[in-house]
N, C-alpha and C positions, 0 to 999 in steps of 0.2 A: 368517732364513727364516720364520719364527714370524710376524714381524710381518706380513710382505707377506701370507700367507694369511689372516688378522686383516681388512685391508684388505678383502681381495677376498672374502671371504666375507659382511661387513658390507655391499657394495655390491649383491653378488648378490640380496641379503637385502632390503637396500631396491626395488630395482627388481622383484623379484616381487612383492611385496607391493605396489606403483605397480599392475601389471599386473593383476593378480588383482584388484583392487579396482575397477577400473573393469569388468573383465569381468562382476563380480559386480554392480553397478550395473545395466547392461545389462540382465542380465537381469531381473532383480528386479522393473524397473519394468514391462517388458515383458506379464506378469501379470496386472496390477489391471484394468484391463477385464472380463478373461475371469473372476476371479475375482466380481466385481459382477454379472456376468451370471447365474452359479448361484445368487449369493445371493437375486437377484430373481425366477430360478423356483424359486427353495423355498421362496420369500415367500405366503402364502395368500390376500392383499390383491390382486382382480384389479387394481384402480386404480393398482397401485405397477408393477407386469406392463407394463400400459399406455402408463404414463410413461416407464418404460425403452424401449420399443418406438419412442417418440417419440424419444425423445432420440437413440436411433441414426440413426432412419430421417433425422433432420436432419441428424445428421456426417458420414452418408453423403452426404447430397444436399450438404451443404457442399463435402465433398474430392470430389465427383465436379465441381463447380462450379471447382474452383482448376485442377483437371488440366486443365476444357476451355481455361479462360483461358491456363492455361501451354504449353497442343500449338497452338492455333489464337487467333494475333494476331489483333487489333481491327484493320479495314481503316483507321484513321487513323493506326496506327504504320506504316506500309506505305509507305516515298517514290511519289511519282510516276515510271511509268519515262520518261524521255524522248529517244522515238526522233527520229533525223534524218527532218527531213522531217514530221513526224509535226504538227506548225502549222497551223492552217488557209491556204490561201492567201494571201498579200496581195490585197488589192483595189488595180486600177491604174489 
């Protein structure tokens, strides 16, 4: 009986530790942004302020640029529809 708890406790053991760890990853990275951003208004250097300012105002216009690309297709990915009838006339 001994052993099987042995087992199961060792496996309990790994898989939290699997879990936990990627939670804590997560978050971790989640951070560094926000934290670059205080360090740059406690920075005294308007020019470093500046550059930060830049650097966002681009990422932002970047990821606003992917979303419009990803909600609203380019009119040549777009088949033609083709209705019946929809032909110009033959000429007879």
């Amino acid at each position: 009986m001994e052993g099987w708890r042995k087992k199961v406790v060792v496996r309990a053991r790994r898989a939290w530790a699997a879990v936990s760890g990627r939670i804590r990853v997560q978050n971790q990275g989640s951070g560094g942004l926000l934290k670059l951003h205080e360090d740059v208004q406690t920075c005294d250097y308007k020019d470093v302020q500046v550059m930060f300012e830049m650097l966002t105002s681009e990422l932002e216009a970047s990821h606003a640029r992917k979303q419009q690309q990803l909600l609203s297709p380019s009119p040549r990915t777009l088949p033609t529809p083709a209705w019946p009838g929809s032909s110009p006339p033959e000429k007879q």
